[in-house]
C-alpha positions, 0 to 999 in steps of 0.5 A, a space after each residue: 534604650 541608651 547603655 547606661 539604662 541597658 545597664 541598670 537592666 541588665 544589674 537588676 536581673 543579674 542580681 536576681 540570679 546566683 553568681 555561681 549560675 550566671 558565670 558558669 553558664 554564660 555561654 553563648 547559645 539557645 541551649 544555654 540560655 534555656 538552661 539557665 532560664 529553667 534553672 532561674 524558673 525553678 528556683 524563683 517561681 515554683 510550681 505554685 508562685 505567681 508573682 507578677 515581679 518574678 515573672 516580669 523579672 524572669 521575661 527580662 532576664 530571657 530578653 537579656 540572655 536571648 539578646 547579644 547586644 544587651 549580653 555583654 558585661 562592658 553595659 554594666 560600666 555604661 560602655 559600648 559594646 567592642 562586640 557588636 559587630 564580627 567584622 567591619 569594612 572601613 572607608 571603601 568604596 561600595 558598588 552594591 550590585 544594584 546598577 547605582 552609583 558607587 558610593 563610600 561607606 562602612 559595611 558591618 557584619 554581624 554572623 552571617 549577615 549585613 547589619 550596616 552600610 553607613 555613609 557615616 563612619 562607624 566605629 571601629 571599637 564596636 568590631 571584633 575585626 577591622 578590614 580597612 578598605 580605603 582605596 578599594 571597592 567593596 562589591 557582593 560576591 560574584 555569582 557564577 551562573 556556569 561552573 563546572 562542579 565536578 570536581 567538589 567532592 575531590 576539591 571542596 575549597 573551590 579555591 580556584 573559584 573563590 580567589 576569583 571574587 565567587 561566593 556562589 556558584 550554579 553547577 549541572 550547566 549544559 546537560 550535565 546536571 548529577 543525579 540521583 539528584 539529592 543524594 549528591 546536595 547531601 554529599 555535598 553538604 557532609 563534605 562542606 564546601 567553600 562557596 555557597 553552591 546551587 545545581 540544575 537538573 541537566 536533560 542529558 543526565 535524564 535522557 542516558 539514564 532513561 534511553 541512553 546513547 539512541 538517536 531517536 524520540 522518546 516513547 510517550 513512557 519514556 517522556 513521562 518518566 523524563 518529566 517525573 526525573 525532572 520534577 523530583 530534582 526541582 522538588 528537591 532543590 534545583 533551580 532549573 534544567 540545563 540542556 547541552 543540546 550540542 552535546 550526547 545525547 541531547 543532539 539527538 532530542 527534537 523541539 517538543 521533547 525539549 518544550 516538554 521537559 522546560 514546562 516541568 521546570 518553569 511550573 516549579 519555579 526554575 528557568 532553563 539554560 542552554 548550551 545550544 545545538 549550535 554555536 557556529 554556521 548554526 548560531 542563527 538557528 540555535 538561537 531561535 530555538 532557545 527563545 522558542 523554547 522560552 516562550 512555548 514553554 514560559 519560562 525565564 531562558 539563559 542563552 549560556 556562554 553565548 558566542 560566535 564559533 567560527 570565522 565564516 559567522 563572526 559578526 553575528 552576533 549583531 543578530 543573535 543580541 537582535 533577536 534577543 532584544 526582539 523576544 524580550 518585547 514580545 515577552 519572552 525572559 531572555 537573558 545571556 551569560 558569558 566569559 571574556 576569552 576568545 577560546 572555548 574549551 570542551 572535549 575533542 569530540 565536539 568537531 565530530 558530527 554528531 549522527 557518527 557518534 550515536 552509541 558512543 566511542 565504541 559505535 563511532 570507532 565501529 563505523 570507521 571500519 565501514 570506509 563510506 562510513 568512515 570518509 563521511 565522518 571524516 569529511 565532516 570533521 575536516 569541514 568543522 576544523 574549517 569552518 567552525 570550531 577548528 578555527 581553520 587552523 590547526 594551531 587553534 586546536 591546543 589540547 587541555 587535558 590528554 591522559 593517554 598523553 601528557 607531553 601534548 598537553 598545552 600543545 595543538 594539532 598542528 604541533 601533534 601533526 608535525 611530531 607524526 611527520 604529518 602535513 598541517 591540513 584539515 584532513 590531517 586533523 580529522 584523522 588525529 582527532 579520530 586517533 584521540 577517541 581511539 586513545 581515550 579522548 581528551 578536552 581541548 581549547 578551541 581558539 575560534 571565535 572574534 574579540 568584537 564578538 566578545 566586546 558586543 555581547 558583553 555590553 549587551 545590559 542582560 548579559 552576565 558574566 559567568 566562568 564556564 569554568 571547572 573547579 581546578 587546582 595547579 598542576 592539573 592538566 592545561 585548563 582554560 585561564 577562565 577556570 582562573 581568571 573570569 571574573 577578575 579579567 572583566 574588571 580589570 581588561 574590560 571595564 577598567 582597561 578597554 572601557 568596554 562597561 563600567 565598574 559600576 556594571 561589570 559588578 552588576 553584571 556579576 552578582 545582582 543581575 545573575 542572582 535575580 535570574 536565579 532567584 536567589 534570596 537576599 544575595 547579590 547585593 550589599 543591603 542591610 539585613 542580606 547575607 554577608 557575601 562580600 568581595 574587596 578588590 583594588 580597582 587599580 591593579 586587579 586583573 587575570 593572570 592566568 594565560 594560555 600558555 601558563 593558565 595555573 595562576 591566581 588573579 591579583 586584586 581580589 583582596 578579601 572574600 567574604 562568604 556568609 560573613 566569615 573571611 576565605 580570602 584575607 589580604 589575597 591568601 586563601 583561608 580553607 574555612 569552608 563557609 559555602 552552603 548548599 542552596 536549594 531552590 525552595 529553601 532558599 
């Protein structure tokens, strides 16, 4: 239909109304448009009249109202609409996900969704904003299959996250899943968020709740209600189960338990996400188990933040990419996620050996009274300083967040150890790392693992890039530079600098290849009709700044962010408009 007949429509049925009816009331919304409709239907139709012209006359007149584009004044001059579309992306060089080339194109944004991507130019005067991307690339929003959401309710914004290039974000990773499970996606919902947010049901959340901290097997009604925990989160919207099999008290879990609990997810549709039992000298084990879990119970697996911990194991993970490729032939649906840094982080605990820690930090500190108890725990930790985690060094222990204890943060055990007047050795270590449960704990960097490592497993084709990061704000603590830095630091240092992927995969590795493992409907990808999650970055200049030593520091490059078609970030300046929603699985 042409404008000028859209004109002539839209006079006719104009004239059948009153102006004062149709100028107080052309406000846009359904409520309005009903109201207006039955003002119309009352007065011109009756309770008895049938006239087939005011009836015709009355199913215009809903189209036109009902219709954005046809309800506009400037059709009845024959013009075209300067409202068509909210938003415009002119000129940019769109990589839209899907692994293809990259291409140049105009995107247009209608509400919350894509309308167009044209090869064509489009016109600006139909877009209530222009963005003029000329030079820059226009991606998805990246999704983050590994985030740390804790703190949501206290920094809803997620800026931290969202000035990266994030759009989405999958929280409960590595056990840790909230629960009750739908009240904390309604406190979510009440706060507004300002990405779009999913969560998974974590198995160590079910196993405390149901056992707690025991180092035994579950009784078969402790199973089952583990089972009806599990099924409840996924009938209420998550997307699978994590596990932290490293971690308390899923350490203590043995395979058939886990197998149980992952059958319940992959019937509903969810996929499962393992921080493994273990990442160092053990790699080679703990990999096996997750495909193994992968294939008995049939689902889709994610081996998360996959890495080698530990200079005795560097290398393998020629191995552990090996045996990925293996299962996947042989039918199993795995996938990796990573981030690009050499350093883990998570708490101090982690060098303890796991049997020591049954029953939590009060049992641990209990056992240290007892001396063979004590020299065996602190035997294993000087053993996990050497040859995993610690790196063997105490200088690549650096503490992140010490409550008890602020003017060590930033610092490492080793510089602790010569503050005490202590000698730099493994067992000194492990009596400090004792020290710092008693004090109350505190998280720490872990400066441990190979850049060919990193590099291997990043070009692997199912590996997707995901942050392992927490939602931060400056001046908390000394985090991870990944809880600032990720994604950025991939386009920039490994696909623009070291060649390490292209552009074009570093994209797919952040938004369609983790939303299709998600299972995430009509995002992930720049299409016609999909939702507006869209990043604009400069690939000449985008990169990381966050470090080690000065980890609070925003990325440069991520330009605008677009979240379900509002902008949250415009020309690198954050907007706090809270456009995120809670995703459910099955309302997704």
């Amino acid at each position: 239909m042409t404008y000028t007949s859209i004109s002539t429509v839209y006079s006719y049925v104009c004239s059948m109304l009153s102006p004062s009816v149709f100028f107080k009331d052309r406000i846009p919304g359904s409520k309005n448009i009903m109201r207006v409709a039955g003002r119309y239907l009352r007065r011109h139709l009756g309770h008895s009249t049938h006239s087939w012209r005011k009836v015709m006359r009355f199913a215009v007149l809903v189209l036109v109202l009902a219709n954005p584009v046809l309800f506009h004044p400037s059709l009845a001059l024959g013009q075209a609409n300067p409202n068509d579309w909210d938003l415009l992306i002119r000129s940019g060089t769109v990589i839209d996900g899907s692994g293809g080339p990259a291409f140049q194109a105009d995107v247009a944004i209608q509400g919350d969704r894509i309308v167009a991507v044209s090869e064509a130019s489009l016109d600006p005067d139909r877009a209530s904003h222009v963005i003029d991307a000329t030079g820059m690339v226009v991606s998805p929003g990246f999704v983050d299959l590994h985030a740390h959401l804790d703190p949501l309710l206290r920094l809803p914004s997620s800026e931290s996250h969202v000035r990266q290039g994030v759009t989405t974000a999958l929280g409960g990773p590595d056990g840790g899943g909230p629960w009750p499970f739908e009240a904390h996606l309604e406190a979510v919902e009440k706060v507004s968020v300002g990405m779009n947010v999913g969560f998974l049901v974590g198995h160590n959340t079910v196993r405390r709740t149901v056992m707690g901290l025991e180092n035994r097997a579950p009784t078969p009604p402790e199973l089952d209600r583990m089972k009806g925990m599990v099924a409840k989160a996924m009938e209420e919207g998550a997307w699978g189960i994590s596990t932290g099999l490293k971690y308390l008290p899923g350490a203590f879990s043995e395979l058939e338990e886990v197998i149980a609990l992952a059958e319940v997810a992959g019937r509903e549709g969810g996929f499962y996400t393992s921080h493994l039992r273990e990442e160092g000298l053990g790699l080679l084990d703990g990999v096996g188990e997750a495909l193994e879990i992968g294939k008995r119970a049939q689902l889709p697996i994610v081996l998360t933040h996959h890495k080698v911990v530990g200079q005795p194991m560097w290398g393998a993970s020629t191995r552990t990419l090996a045996m990925v490729d293996s299962a996947r032939e042989a039918g199993t649906d795995a996938m990796i996620d990573q981030y690009p840094y050499t350093a883990s982080y998570t708490g101090i605990g982690i060098l303890i050996p796991a049997w020591a820690m049954a029953g939590g930090d009060a049992a641990l500190l209990a056992r240290m009274n007892d001396r063979t108890l004590a020299d065996s725990i602190l035997d294993g930790i000087a053993f996990n300083i050497i040859n995993d985690r610690g790196g063997n060094d105490l200088r690549r222990v650096q503490f992140a967040l010490v409550g008890w204890d602020r003017t060590l943060e930033g610092k490492t055990l080793h510089d602790w150890a010569l503050r005490e007047g202590l000698p730099s050795t493994p067992e000194t270590g492990a009596r400090l790392v004792i020290e710092a449960v008693r004090r109350g704990g505190a998280s720490a960097i872990f400066h441990a693992m190979s850049e060919e490592d990193v590099e291997r497993i990043m070009a692997h084709p199912f590996t997707m890039i995901a942050s392992d990061g927490r939602l931060t704000q400056p001046g908390e603590g000394h985090p991870h530079p990944r809880w600032y830095g990720t994604f950025p630091r991939v386009l920039g240092h490994y696909a623009r600098d070291k060649k390490i992927i292209s552009m074009v995969e570093a994209v797919r590795k952040m938004t369609a290849l983790p939303a299709e493992r998600l299972g995430l409907n009509m995002r992930g990808q720049i299409q016609k009709g999909w939702f507006a999650d869209i990043v604009v970055f400069n690939p000449v200049i985008v990169e990381d700044q966050a470090t080690f030593e000065q980890p609070h520091q925003y990325p440069i490059g991520i330009d605008w962010v677009i979240i379900n078609g509002q902008i949250t970030v415009e020309e690198s300046s954050f907007r706090d408009v809270r456009a995120g929603r809670v995703l459910r699985r099955h309302l997704n």
